[in-house]
MIFIMAR-981376 format. One record per atom (N, C-alpha, C): atom name; residue in three letters; x, y, z. Coordinates in Angstrom, 2 decimals. Layout:
BEGIN
<node atom="CA" type="ALA" x="X" y="Y" z="Z"/>
...
end
This chain:
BEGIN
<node atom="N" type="UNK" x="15.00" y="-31.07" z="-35.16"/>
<node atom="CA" type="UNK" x="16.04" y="-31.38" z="-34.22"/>
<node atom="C" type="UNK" x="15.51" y="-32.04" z="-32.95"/>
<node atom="N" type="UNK" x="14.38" y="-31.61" z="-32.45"/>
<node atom="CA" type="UNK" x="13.73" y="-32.58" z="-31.28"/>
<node atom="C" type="UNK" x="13.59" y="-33.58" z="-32.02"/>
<node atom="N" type="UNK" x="13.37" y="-34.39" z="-32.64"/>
<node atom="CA" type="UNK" x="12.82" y="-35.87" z="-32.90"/>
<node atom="C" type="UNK" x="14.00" y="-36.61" z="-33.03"/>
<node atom="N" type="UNK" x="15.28" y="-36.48" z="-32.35"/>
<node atom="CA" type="UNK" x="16.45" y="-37.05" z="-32.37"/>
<node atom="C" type="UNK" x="16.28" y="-37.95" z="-30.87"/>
<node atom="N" type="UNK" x="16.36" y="-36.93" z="-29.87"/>
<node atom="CA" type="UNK" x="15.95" y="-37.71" z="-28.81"/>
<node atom="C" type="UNK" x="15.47" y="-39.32" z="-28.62"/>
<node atom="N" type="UNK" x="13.96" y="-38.33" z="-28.98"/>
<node atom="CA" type="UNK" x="13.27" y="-39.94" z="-29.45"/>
<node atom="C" type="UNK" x="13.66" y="-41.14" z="-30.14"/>
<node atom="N" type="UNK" x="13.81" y="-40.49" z="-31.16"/>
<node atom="CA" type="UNK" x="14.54" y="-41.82" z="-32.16"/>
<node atom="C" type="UNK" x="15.66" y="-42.50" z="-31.22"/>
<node atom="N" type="UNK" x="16.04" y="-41.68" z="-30.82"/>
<node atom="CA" type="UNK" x="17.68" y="-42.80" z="-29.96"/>
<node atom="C" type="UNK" x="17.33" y="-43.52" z="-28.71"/>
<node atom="N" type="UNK" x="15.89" y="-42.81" z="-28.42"/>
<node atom="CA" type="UNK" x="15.38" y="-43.92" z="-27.06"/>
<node atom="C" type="UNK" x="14.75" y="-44.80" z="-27.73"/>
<node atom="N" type="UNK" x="14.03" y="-44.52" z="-28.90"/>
<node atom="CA" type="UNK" x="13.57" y="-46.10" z="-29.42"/>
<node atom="C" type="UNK" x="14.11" y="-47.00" z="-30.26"/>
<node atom="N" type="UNK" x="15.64" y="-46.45" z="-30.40"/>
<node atom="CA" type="UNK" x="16.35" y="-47.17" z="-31.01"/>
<node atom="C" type="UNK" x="16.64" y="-47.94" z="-30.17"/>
<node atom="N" type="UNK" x="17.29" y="-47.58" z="-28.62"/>
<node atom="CA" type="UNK" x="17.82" y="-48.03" z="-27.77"/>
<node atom="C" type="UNK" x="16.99" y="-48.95" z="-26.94"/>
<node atom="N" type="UNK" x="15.64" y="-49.01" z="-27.01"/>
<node atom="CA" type="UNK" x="14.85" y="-49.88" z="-26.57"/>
<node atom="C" type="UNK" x="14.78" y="-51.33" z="-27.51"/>
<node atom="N" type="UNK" x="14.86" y="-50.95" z="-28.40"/>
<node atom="CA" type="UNK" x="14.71" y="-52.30" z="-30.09"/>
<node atom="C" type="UNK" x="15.67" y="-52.49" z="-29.52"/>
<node atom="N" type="UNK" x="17.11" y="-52.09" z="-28.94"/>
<node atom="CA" type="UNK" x="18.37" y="-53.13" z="-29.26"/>
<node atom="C" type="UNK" x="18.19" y="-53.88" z="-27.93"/>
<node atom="N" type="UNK" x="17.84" y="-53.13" z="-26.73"/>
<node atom="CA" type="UNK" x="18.02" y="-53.70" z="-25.62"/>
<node atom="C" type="UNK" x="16.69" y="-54.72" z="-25.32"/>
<node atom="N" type="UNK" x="15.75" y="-54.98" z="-26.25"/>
<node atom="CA" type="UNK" x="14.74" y="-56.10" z="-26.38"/>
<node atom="C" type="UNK" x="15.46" y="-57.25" z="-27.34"/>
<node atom="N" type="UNK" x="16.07" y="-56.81" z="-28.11"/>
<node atom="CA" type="UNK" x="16.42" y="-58.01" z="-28.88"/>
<node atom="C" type="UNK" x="17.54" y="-58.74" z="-28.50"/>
<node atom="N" type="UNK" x="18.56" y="-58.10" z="-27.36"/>
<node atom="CA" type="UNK" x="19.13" y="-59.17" z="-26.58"/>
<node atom="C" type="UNK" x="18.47" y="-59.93" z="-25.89"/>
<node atom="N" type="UNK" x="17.69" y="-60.09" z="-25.37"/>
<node atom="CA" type="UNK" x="17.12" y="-60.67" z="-23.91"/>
<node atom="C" type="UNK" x="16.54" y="-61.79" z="-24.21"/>
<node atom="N" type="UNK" x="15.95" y="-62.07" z="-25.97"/>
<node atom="CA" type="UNK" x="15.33" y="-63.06" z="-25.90"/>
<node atom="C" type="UNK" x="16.17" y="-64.29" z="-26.62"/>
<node atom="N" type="UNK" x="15.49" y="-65.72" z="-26.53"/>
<node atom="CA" type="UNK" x="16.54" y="-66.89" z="-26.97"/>
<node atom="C" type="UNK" x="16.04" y="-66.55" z="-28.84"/>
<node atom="N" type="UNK" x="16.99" y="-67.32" z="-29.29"/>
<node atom="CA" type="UNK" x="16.85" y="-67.22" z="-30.65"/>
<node atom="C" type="UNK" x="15.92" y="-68.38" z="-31.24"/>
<node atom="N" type="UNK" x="15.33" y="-68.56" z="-32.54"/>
<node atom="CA" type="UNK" x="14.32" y="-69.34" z="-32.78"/>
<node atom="C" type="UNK" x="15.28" y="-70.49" z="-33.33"/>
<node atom="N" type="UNK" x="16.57" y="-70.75" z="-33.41"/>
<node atom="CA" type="UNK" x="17.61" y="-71.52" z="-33.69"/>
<node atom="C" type="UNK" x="18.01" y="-72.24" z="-32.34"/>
<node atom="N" type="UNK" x="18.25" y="-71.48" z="-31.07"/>
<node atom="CA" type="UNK" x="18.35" y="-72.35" z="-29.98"/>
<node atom="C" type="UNK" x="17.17" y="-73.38" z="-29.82"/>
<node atom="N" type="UNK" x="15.72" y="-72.68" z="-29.59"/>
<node atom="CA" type="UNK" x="14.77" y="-73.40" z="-29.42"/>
<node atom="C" type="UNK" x="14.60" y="-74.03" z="-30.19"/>
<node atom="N" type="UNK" x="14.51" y="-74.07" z="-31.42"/>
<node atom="CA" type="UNK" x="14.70" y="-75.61" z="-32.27"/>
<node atom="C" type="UNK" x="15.74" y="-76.59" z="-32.05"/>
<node atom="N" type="UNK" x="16.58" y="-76.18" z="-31.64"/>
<node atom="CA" type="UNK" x="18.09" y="-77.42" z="-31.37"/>
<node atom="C" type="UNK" x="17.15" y="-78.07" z="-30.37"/>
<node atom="N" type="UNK" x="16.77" y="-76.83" z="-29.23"/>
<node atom="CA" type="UNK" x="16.54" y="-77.57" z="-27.73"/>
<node atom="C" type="UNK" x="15.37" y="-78.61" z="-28.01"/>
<node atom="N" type="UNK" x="14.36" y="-78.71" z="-29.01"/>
<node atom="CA" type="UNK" x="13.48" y="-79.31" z="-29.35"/>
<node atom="C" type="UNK" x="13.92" y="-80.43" z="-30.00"/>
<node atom="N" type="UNK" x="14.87" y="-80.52" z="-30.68"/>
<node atom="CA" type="UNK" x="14.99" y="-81.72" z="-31.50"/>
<node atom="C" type="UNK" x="16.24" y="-82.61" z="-30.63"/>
<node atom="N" type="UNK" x="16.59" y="-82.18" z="-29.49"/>
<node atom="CA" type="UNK" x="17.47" y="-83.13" z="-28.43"/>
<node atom="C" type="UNK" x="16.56" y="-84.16" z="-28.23"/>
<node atom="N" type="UNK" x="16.76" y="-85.24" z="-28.00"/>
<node atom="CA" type="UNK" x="17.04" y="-86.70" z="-27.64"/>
<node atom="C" type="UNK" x="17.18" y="-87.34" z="-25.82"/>
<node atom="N" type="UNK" x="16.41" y="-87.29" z="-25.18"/>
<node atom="CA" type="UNK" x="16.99" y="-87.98" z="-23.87"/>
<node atom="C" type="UNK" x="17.57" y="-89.11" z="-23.98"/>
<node atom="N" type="UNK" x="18.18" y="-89.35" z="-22.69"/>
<node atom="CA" type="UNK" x="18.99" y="-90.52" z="-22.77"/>
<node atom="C" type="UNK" x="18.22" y="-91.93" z="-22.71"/>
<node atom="N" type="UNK" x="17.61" y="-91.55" z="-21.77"/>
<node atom="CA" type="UNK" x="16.02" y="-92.43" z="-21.51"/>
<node atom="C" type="UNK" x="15.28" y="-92.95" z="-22.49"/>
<node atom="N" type="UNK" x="15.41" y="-92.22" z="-23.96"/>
<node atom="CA" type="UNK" x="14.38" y="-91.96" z="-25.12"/>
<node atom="C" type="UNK" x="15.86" y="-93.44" z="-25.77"/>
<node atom="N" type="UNK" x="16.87" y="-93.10" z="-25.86"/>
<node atom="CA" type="UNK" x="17.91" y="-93.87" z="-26.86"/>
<node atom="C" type="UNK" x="17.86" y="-95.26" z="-25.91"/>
<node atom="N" type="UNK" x="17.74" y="-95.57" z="-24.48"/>
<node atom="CA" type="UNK" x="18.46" y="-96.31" z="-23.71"/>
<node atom="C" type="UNK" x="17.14" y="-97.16" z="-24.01"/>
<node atom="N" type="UNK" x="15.97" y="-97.46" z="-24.76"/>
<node atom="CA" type="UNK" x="14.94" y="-98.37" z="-24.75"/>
<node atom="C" type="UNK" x="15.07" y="-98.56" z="-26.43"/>
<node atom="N" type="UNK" x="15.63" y="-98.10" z="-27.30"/>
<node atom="CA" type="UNK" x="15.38" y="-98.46" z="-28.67"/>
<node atom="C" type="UNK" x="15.73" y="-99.84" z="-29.05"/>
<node atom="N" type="UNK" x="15.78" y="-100.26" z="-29.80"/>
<node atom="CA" type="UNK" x="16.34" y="-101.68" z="-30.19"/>
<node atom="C" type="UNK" x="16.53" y="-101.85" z="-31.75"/>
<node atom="N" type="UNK" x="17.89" y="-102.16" z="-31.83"/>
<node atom="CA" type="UNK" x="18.17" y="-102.55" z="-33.09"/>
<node atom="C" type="UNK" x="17.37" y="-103.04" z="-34.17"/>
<node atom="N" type="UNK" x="17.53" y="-102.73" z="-35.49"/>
<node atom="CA" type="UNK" x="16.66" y="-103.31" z="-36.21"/>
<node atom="C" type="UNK" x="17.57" y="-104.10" z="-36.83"/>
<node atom="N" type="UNK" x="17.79" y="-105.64" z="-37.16"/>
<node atom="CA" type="UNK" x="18.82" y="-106.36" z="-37.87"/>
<node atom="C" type="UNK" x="17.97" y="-106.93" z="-38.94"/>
<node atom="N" type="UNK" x="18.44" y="-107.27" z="-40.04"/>
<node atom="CA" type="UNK" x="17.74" y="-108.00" z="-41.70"/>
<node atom="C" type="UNK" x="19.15" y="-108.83" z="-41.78"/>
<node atom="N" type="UNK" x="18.58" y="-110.19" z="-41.55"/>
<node atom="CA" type="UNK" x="20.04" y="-110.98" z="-42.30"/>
<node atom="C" type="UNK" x="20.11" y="-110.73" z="-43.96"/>
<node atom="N" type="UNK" x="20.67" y="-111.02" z="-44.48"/>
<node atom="CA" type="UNK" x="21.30" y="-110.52" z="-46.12"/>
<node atom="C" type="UNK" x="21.93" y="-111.94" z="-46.12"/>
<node atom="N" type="UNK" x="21.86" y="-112.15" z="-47.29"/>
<node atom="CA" type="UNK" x="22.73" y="-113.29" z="-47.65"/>
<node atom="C" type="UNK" x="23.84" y="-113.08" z="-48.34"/>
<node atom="N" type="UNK" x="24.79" y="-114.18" z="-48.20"/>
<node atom="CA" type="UNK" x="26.23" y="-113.79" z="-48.41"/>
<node atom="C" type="UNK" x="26.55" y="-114.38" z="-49.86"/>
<node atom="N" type="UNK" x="27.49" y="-113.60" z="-50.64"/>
<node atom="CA" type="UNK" x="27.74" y="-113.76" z="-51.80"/>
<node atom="C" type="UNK" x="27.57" y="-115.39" z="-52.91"/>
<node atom="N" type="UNK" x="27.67" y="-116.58" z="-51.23"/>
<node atom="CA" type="UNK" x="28.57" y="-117.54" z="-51.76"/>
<node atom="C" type="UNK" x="26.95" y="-118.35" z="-51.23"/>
<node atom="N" type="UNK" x="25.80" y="-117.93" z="-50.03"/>
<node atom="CA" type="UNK" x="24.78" y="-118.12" z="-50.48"/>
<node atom="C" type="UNK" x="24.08" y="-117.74" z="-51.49"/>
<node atom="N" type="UNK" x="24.04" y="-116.74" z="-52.21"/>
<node atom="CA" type="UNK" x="23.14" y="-116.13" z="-53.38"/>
<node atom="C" type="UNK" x="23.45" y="-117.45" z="-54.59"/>
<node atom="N" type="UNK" x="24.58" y="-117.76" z="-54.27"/>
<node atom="CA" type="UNK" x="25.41" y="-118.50" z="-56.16"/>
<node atom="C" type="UNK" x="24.64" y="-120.02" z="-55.28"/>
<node atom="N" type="UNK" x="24.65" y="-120.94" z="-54.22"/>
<node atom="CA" type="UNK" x="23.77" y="-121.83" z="-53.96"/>
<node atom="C" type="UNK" x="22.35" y="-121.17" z="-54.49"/>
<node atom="N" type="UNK" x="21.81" y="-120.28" z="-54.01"/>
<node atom="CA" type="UNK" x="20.31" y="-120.08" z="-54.03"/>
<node atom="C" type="UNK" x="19.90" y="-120.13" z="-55.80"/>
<node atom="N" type="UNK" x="20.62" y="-119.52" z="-56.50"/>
<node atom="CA" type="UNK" x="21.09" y="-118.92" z="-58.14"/>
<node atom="C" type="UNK" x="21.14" y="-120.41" z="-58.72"/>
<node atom="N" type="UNK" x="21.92" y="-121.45" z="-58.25"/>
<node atom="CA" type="UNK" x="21.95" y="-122.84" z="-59.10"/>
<node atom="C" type="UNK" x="20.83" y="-123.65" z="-58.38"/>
<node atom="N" type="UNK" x="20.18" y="-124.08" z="-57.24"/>
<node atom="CA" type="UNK" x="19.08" y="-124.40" z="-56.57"/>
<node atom="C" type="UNK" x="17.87" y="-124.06" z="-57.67"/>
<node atom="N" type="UNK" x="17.86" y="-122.70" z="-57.97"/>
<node atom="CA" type="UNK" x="16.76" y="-122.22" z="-58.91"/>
<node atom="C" type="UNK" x="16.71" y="-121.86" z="-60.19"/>
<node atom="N" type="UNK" x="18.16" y="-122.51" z="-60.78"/>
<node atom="CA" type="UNK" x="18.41" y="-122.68" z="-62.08"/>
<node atom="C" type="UNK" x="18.48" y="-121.34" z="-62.95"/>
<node atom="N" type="UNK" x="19.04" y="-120.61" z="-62.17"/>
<node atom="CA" type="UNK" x="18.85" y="-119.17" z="-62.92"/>
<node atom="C" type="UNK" x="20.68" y="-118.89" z="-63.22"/>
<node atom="N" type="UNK" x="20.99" y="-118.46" z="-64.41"/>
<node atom="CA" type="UNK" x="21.92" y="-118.38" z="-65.40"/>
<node atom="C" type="UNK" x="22.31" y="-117.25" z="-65.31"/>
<node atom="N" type="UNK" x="23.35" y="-116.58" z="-65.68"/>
<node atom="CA" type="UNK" x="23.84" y="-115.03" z="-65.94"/>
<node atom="C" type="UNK" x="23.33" y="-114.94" z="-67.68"/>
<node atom="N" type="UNK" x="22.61" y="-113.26" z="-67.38"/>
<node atom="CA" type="UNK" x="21.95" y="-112.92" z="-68.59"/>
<node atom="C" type="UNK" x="22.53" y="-111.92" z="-68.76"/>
<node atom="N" type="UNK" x="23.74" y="-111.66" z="-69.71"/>
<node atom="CA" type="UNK" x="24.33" y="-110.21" z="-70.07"/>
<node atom="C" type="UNK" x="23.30" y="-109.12" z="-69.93"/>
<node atom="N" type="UNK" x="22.22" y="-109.35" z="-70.16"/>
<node atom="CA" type="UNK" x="21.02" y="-108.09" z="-70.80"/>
<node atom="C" type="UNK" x="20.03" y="-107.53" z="-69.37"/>
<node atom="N" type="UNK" x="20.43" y="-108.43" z="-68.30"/>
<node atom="CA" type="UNK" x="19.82" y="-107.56" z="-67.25"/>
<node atom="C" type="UNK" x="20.14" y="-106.65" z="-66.69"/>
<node atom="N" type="UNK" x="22.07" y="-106.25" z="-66.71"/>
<node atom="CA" type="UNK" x="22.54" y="-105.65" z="-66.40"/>
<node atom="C" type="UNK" x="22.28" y="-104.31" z="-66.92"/>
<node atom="N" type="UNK" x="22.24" y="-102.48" z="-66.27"/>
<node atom="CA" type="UNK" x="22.09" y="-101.17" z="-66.70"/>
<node atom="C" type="UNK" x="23.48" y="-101.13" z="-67.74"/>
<node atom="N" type="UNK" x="23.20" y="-101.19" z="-69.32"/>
<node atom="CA" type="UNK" x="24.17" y="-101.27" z="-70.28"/>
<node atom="C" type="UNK" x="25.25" y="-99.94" z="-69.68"/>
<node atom="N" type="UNK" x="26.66" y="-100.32" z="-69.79"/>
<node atom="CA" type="UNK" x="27.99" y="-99.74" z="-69.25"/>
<node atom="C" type="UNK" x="27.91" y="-98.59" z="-70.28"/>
<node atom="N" type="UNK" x="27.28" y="-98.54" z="-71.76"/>
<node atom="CA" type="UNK" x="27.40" y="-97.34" z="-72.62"/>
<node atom="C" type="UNK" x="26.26" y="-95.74" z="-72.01"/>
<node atom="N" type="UNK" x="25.48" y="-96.42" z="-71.11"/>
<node atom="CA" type="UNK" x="25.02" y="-95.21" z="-70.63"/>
<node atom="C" type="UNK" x="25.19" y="-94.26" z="-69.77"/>
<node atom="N" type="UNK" x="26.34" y="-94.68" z="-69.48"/>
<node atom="CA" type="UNK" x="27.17" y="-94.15" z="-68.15"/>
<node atom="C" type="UNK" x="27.32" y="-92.69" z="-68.24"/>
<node atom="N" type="UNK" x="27.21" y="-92.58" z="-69.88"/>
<node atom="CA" type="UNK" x="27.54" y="-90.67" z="-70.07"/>
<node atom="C" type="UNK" x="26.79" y="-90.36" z="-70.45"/>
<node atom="N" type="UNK" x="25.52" y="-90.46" z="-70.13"/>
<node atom="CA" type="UNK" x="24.91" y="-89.85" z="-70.35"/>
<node atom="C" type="UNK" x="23.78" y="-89.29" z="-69.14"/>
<node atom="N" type="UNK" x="24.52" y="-90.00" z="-68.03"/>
<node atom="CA" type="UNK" x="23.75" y="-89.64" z="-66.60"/>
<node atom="C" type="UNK" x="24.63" y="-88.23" z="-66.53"/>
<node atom="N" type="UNK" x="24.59" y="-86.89" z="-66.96"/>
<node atom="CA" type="UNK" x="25.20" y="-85.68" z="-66.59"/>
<node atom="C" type="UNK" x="24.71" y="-84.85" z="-65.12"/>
<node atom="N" type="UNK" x="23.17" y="-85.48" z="-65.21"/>
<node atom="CA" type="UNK" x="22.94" y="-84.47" z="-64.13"/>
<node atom="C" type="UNK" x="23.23" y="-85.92" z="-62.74"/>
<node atom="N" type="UNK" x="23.58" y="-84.53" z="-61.40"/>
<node atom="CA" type="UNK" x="24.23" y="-85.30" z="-60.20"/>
<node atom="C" type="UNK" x="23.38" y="-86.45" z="-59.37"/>
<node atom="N" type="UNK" x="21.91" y="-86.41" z="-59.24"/>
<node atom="CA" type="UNK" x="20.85" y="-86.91" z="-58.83"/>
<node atom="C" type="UNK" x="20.81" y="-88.49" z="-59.93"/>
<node atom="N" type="UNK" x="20.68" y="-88.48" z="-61.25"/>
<node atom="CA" type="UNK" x="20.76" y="-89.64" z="-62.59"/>
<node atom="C" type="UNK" x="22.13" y="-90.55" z="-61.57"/>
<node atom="N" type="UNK" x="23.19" y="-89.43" z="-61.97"/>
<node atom="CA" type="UNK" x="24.44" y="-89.99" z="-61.84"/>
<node atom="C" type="UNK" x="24.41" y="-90.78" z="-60.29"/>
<node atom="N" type="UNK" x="23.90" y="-90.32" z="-59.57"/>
<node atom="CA" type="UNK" x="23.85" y="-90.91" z="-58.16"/>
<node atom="C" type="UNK" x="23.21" y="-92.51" z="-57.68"/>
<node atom="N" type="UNK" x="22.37" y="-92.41" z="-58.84"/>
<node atom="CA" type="UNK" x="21.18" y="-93.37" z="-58.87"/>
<node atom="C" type="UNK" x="21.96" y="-94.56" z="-59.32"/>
<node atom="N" type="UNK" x="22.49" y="-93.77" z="-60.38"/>
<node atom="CA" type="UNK" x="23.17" y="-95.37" z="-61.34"/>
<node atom="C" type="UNK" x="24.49" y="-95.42" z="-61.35"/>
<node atom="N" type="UNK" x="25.18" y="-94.49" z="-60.42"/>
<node atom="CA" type="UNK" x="26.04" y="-95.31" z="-59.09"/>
<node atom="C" type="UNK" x="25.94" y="-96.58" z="-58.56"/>
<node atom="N" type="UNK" x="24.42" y="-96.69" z="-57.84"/>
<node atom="CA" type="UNK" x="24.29" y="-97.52" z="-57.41"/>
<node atom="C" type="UNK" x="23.90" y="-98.91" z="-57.69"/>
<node atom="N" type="UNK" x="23.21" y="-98.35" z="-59.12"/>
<node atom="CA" type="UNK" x="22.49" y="-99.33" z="-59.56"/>
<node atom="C" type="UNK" x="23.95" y="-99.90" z="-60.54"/>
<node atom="N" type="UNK" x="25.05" y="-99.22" z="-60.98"/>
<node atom="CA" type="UNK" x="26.32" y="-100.01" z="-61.50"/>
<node atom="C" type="UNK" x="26.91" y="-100.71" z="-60.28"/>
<node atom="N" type="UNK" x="26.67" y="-100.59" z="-59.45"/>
<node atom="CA" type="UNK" x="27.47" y="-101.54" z="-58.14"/>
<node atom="C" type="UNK" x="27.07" y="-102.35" z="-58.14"/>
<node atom="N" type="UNK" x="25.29" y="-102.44" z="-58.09"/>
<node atom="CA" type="UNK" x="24.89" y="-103.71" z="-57.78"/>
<node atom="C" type="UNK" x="25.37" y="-104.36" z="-58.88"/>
<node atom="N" type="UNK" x="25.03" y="-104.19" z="-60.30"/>
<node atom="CA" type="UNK" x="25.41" y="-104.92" z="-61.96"/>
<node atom="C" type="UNK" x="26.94" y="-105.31" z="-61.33"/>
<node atom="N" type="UNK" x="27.68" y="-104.52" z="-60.64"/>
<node atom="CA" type="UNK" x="28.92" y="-105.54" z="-60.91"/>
<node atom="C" type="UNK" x="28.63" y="-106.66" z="-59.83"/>
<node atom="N" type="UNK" x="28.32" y="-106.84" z="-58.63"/>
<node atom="CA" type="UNK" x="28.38" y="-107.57" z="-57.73"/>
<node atom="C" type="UNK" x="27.00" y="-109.20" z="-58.03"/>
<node atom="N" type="UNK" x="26.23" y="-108.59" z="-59.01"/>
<node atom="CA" type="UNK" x="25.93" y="-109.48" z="-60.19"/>
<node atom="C" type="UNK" x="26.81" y="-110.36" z="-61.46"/>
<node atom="N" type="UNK" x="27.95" y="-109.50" z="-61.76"/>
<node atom="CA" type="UNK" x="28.56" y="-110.01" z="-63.08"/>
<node atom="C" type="UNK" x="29.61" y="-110.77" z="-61.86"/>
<node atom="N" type="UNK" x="29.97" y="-110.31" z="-61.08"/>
<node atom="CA" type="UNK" x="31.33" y="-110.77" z="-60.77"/>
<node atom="C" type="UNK" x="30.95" y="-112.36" z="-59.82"/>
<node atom="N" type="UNK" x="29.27" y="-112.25" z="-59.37"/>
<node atom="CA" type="UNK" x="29.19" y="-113.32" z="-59.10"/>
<node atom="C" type="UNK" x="28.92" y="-114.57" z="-60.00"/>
<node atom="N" type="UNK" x="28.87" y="-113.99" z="-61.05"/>
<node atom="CA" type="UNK" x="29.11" y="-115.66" z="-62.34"/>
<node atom="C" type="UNK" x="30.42" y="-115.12" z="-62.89"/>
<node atom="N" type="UNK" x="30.42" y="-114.56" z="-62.38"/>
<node atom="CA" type="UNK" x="32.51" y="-114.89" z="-63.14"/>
<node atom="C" type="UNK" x="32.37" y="-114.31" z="-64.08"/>
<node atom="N" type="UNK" x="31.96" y="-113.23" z="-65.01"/>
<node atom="CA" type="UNK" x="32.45" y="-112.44" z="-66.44"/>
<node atom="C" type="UNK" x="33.51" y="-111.98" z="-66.07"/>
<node atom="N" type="UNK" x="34.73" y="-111.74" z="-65.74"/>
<node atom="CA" type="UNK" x="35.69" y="-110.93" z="-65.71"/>
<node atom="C" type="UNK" x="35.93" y="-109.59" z="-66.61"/>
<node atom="N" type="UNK" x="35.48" y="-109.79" z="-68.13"/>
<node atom="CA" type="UNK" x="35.88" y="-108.82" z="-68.87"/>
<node atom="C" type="UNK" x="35.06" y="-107.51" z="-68.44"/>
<node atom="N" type="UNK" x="33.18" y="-108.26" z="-68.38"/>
<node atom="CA" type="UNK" x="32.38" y="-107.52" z="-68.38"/>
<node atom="C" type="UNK" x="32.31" y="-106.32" z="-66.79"/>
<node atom="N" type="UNK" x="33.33" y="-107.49" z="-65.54"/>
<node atom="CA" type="UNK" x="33.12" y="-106.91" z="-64.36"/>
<node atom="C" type="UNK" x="34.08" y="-105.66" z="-64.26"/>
<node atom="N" type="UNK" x="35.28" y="-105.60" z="-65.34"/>
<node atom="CA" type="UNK" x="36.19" y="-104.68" z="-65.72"/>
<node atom="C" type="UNK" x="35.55" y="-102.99" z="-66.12"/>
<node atom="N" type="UNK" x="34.69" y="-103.44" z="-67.10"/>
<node atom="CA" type="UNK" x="33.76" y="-102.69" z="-67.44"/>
<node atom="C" type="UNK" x="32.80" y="-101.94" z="-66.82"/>
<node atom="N" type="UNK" x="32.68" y="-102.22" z="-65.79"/>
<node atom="CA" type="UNK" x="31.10" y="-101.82" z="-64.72"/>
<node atom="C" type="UNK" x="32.17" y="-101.31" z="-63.91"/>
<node atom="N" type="UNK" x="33.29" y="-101.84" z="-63.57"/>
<node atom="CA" type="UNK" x="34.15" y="-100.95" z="-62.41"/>
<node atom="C" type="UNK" x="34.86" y="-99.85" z="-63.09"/>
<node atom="N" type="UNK" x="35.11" y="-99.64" z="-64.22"/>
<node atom="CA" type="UNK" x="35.21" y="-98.45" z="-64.80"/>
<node atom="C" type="UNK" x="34.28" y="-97.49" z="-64.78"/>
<node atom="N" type="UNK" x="33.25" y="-97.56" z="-65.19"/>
<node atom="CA" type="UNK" x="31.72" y="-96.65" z="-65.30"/>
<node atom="C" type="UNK" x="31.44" y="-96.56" z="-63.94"/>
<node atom="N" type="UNK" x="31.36" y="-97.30" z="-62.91"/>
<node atom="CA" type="UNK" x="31.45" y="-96.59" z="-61.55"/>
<node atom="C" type="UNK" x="32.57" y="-95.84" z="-61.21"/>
<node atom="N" type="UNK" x="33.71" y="-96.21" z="-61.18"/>
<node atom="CA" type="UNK" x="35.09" y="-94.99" z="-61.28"/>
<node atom="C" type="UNK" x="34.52" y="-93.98" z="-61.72"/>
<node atom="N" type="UNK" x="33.92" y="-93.60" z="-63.22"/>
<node atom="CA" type="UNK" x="33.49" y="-92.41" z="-63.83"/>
<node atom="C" type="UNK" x="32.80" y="-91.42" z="-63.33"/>
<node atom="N" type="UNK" x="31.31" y="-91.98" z="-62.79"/>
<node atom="CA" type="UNK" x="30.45" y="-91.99" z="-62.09"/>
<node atom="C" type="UNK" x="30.76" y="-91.33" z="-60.34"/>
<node atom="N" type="UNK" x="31.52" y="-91.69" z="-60.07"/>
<node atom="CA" type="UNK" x="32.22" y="-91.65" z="-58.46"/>
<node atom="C" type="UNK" x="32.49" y="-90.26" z="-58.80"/>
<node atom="N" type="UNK" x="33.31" y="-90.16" z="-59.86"/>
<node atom="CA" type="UNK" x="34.63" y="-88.96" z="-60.04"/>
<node atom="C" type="UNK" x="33.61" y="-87.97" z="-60.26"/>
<node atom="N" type="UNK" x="32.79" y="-87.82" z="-61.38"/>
<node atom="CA" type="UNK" x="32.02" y="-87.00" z="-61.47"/>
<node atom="C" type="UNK" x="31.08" y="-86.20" z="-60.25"/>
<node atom="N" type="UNK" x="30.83" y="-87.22" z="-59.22"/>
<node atom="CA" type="UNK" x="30.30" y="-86.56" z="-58.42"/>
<node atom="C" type="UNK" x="31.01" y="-86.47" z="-57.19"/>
<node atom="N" type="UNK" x="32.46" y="-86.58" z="-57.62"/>
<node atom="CA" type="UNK" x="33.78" y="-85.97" z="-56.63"/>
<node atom="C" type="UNK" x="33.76" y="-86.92" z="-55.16"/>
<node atom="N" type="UNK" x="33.30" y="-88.22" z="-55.37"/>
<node atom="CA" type="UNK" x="33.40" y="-89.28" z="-54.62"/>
<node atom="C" type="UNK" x="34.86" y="-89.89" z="-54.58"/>
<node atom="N" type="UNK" x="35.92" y="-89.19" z="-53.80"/>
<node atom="CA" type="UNK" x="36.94" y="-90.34" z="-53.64"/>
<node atom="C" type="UNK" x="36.85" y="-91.73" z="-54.07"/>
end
C-alpha cells in the first residue's frame, strides 16, 4: 500500500515532462520551411518542346514514315494488372496515341484511346 504514493508522483512527473516539450513532427515541419528570400532568387527552368505541327515538318524533313509496330501493341493493355505496370503504360499509351494521331490512323488512334480509358479507370483516374 505505500508504493502507491510513489507511483502517482512518478506518474505525475512523466505526464507533466511530456507536455513541455515540442514534438519531433513540429520540428521537422519547422525544418523543412522555405524562406521567402530562399524562393524570391530561384529561376525558372523552361525546355521549349516542339509543337505537334513542328514534329510532322521535322518527321517529313527526315523522311521518317508511320510504323504500326513501334507503337506498345493495344492487346497488352490487360495484362498490366498490377497499379505501378498499369501506370507506366498509361503513359507510354498516350504518347502511342499522340504518335498515331499525328500521321492520321484514325482507326488505330480509336484504339489507344480506349486502352488508356481502361487503364485510367483501373487506376480510378477520372
Amino acid at each position: 500500500m505505500k508504493n502507491y504514493p510513489a507511483f502517482g508522483i512518478i506518474l505525475f512527473a512523466v505526464l507533466i515532462s511530456s507536455c513541455t516539450g515540442k514534438s519531433s513532427q513540429e520540428s521537422a515541419v519547422q525544418e523543412n520551411l522555405v524562406s521567402e528570400k530562399d524562393t524570391l532568387h530561384a529561376s525558372p527552368i523552361l525546355y521549349q518542346i516542339a509543337l505537334p505541327v513542328d514534329m510532322i515538318q521535322i518527321f517529313e524533313k527526315a523522311g521518317i514514315r508511320y510504323n504500326k509496330d513501334i507503337p506498345n501493341p493495344v492487346s497488352k493493355a490487360d495484362e498490366y494488372t498490377q497499379s505501378g505496370l498499369a501506370a507506366i503504360n498509361l503513359g507510354i499509351y498516350g504518347i502511342d496515341l499522340g504518335y498515331i494521331k499525328l500521321f492520321g490512323d484514325p482507326q488505330a488512334a480509336l484504339k489507344y484511346f480506349n486502352a488508356i480509358h481502361k487503364l485510367a479507370t483501373q487506376l480510378g483516374i477520372p
